[in-house]
N, C-alpha and C positions, 0 to 999 in steps of 0.2 A: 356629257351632261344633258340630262333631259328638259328639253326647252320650256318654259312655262307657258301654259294658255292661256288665251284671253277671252273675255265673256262673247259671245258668239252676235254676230249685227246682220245677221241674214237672217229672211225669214221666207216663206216654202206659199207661194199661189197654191191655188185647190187642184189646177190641172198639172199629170203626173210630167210632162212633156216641158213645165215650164217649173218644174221641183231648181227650187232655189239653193243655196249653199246648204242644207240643213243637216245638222250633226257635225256641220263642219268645224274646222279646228283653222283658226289664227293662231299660228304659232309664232310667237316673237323667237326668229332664226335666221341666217344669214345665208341666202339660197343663191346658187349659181347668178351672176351678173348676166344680161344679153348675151352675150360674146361666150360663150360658153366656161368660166372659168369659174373655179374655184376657190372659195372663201378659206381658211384655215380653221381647221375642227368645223366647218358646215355640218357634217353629220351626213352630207351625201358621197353615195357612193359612184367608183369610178362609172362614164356614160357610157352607158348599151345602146342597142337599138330602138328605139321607141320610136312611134307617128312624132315627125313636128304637127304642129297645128297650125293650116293656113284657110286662106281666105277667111279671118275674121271677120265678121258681123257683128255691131253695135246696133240696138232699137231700143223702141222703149223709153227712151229715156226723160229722165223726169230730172227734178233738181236735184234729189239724194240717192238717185239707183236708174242702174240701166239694164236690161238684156243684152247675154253676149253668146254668140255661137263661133263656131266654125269648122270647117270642112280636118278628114283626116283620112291615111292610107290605112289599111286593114292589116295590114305588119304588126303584129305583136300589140294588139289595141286591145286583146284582153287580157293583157298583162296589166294596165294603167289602175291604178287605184284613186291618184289624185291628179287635179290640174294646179297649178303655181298659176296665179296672173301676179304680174306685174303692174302697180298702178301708180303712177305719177300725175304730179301736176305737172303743166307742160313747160313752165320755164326750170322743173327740176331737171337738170340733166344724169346727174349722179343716178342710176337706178338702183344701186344698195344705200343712197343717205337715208335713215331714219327721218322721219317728219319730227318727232320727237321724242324724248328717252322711251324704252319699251315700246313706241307702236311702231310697228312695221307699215311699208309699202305694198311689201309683198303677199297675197293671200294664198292659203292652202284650203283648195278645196277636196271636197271628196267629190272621186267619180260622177256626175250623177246628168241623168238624159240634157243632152240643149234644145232649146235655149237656157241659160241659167240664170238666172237675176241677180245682180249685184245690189247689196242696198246696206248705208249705214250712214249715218249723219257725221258721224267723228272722222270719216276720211273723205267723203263727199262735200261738196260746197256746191251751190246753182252757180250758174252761169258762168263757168271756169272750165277751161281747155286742161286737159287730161292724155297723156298718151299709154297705153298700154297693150303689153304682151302676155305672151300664155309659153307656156310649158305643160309636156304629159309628163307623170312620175310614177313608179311603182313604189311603193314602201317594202322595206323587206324585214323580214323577222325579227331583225337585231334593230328597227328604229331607220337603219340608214335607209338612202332613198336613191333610186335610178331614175335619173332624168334625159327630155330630150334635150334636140338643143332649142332655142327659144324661137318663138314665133316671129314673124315682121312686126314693129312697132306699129299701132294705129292710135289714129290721134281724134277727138269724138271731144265737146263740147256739153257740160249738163244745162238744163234747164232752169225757166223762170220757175220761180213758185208757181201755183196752180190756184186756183179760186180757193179751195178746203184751206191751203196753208195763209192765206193771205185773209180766209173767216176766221184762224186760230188768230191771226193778229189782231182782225177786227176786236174780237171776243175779250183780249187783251188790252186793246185801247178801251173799250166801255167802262172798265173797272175804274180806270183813274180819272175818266172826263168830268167829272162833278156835275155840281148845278150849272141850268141854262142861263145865260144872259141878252138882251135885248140888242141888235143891233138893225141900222138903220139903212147903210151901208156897206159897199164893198170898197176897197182902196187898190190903187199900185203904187209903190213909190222908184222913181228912175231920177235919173240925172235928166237937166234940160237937155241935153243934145238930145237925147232917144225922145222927146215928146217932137223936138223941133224935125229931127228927119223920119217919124209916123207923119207926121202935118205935109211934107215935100217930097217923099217917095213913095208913101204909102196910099194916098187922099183920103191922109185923116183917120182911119184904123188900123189899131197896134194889130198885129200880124201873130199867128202862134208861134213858137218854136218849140225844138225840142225840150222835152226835161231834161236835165243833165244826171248825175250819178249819185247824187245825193241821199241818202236814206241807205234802206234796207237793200241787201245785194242780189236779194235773188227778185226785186221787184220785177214786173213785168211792163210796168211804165218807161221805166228809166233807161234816155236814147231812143226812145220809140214813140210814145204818146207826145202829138202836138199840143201847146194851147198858149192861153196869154194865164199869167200868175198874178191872185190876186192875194188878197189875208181879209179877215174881216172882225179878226180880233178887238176889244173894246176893252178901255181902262174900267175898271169896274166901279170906281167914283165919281166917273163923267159919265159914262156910258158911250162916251166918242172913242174912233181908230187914238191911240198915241201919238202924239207929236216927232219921236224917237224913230228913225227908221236905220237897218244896214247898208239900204240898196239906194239911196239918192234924197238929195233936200227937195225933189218935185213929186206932187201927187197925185195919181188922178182917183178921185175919188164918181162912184156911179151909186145909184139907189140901186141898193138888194132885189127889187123885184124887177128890174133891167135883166139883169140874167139868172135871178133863180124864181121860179114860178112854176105853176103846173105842166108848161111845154118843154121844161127840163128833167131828167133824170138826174141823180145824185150818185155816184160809188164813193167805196171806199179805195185807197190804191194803197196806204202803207201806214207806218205808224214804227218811229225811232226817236235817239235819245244820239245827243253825239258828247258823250260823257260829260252830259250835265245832268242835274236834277229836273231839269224841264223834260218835255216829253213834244214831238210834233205827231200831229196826224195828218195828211193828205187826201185829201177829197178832189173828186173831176164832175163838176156841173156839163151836162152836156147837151145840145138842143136835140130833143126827140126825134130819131130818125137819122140824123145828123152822122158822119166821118167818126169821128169821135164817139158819139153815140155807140157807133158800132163795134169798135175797137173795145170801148169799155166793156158790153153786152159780153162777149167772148171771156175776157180775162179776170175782170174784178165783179166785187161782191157791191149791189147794188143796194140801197136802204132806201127806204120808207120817207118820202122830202118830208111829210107831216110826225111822223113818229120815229127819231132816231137819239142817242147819244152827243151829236156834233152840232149837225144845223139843222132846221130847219123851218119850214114856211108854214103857215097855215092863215085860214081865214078867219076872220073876227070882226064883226059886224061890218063884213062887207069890206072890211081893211086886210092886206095881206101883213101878218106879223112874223117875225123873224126869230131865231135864237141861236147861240153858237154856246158851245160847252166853253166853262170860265177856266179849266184845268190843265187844257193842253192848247198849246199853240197849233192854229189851223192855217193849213197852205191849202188852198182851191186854186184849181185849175180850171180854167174855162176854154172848154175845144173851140171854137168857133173867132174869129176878128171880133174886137170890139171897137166901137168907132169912138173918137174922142167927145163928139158932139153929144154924146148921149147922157157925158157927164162936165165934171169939172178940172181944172189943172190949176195948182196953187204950190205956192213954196213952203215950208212947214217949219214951225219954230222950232224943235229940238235937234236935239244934234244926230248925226251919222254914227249910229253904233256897229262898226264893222263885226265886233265881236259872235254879232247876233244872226252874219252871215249864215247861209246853209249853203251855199254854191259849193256844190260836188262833196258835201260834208261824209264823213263816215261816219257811218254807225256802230256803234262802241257796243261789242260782240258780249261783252262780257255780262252787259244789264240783265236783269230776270225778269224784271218789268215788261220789257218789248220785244225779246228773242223768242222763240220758238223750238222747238225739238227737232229741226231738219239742220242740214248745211248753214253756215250762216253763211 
């Protein structure tokens, strides 16, 4: 029975040396396992001689596509019409499981010069370990196919998002941020212990740490970028922070223009939903020139501190005035120590809403709001 196709997820650079899968055919088929063995009605036929493919090569790679070459003997190589890779996630061990009904692991390409690009968001994800193998194949007249036997397993990692996909996010948060509101402050809220051992180990300034894993998965912040965590969100009938926090009854609360001011730069880093109707965005204040500074310069999408969607600062007679968007909840990061002297520390009347946690939250894949067209 003839296998059915699937709509094609490669697509072809301009130079003929990096010609991508094109024309190619994903055939949803059940192709020889590693180990050389054969599936029942595969449709392939008994192994001849063909090149294995060794010393693979993996570059290139991005979140949703990578470059893959590699070396071959001159035996019968112009026999080969197509390559078989093999593509797993790397705690897949099974190399013929389905990922899911109809999609294959397995790709069928055609022949065509290396390096060859791999690229498709439906079987790619960022920042996920991958291992895979290659086979040569000849197609022969009746459909069936002569293969070799498979290549060494290589195991290759994809990528963060890249600034382009993390602008599509931006572009994405702006829609739903609404109107601006007035804030006056920045806040943290922690337990006493953490204020008491910044005051006795630290002298006196919170320390940055890492982000944790929170948000978007192909973020480039997250496990990487240091900083201290603030919010600066405002009840919109007070115009003050909420009394309600997830992370602790202590606050320290600092004035807005302590750390965002013209000697700061502003990014964006992400922008998710963890299957609620809320919506978060993520912003890194960072002092000019600064660790941080530079780390953001490289990876994120930088905005305008006067003119953006979320926050920001500007002058008015002589006053620096503030604004944060009323529509999405904003987590800022701030690279740099902040010292506790520079503001206040108080106990807060409402209660500890754990629910409202984001510590290491996932982001609910499925929203149209906050996804993007790559890996999620």
């Amino acid at each position: 029975m003839e296998a059915p196709r699937l709509a094609h997820t490669m697509s072809s650079p301009t130079s003929p040396c990096e010609e991508v899968i094109k024309n190619l055919s994903l055939e949803a088929i059940q192709l020889c396992d590693r180990d050389g063995n054969k599936s029942q009605d595969s449709g392939i036929a008994e192994m001849e001689e063909l090149p294995v493919p060794h010393n693979i090569k993996i570059s290139n790679i991005t979140c949703d596509s990578f470059k893959i070459s590699w070396d071959m003997d001159s035996k019968s190589k112009d026999r080969i019409t197509h390559y078989f890779i093999d593509l797993n996630k790397k705690e897949n061990k099974n190399s013929n499981k389905f990922k899911h009904k109809d999609v294959p692991t397995k790709l069928v390409a055609k022949a065509v010069p290396l390096p060859m690009t791999v690229r498709g968001h439906w079987f790619l994800s960022p920042r996920t370990e991958y291992t895979v193998a290659v086979q040569t194949a000849s197609k022969q007249v009746d459909g069936d196919y002569v293969v070799s036997e498979w290549s060494e397993i290589i195991e290759f990692c994809t990528a963060d998002y890249s600034k382009v996909h993390l602008t599509q996010l931006l572009e994405k948060a702006e829609v739903i941020a609404g109107r601006m509101l007035k804030l006056s402050v920045f806040y943290r809220n922690q337990h006493k212990e953490y204020f008491d051992y910044t005051r006795e180990h630290h002298g006196n300034a919170m320390q940055p740490s890492v982000k944790d894993n929170s948000g978007s998965h192909g973020s480039p912040i997250s496990g990487k970028l240091e900083g201290v965590f603030f919010s600066c969100n405002t009840e919109f009938n007070t115009g003050k922070p909420p009394q309600d926090s997830p992370y602790g009854r202590y606050r320290f609360e600092i004035a807005a223009e302590k750390l965002f001011n013209p000697n700061t730069n502003l990014y964006f880093g992400d922008f998710y939903c963890m299957y609620t109707a809320y919506h978060y965005v993520i912003l890194v204040i960072a002092p000019v020139g600064s660790p941080g500074d530079e780390f953001c310069k490289l990876r994120l999408p930088q905005l305008n501190i006067k003119d953006n969607k979320f926050l920001t600062c500007d002058e008015e007679d002589g006053v620096m005035v503030y604004h944060h968007a009323q529509d999405v909840i904003l987590e800022v990061i701030y690279t740099d120590p902040v010292d506790l002297s520079l503001g206040t520390v108080a106990e807060i009347t409402g209660h500890q809403l754990m629910s409202l946690s984001t510590a290491n939250a996932k982001k609910d894949p499925s929203c149209k709001t906050c996804n993007i067209s790559v890996g999620r």
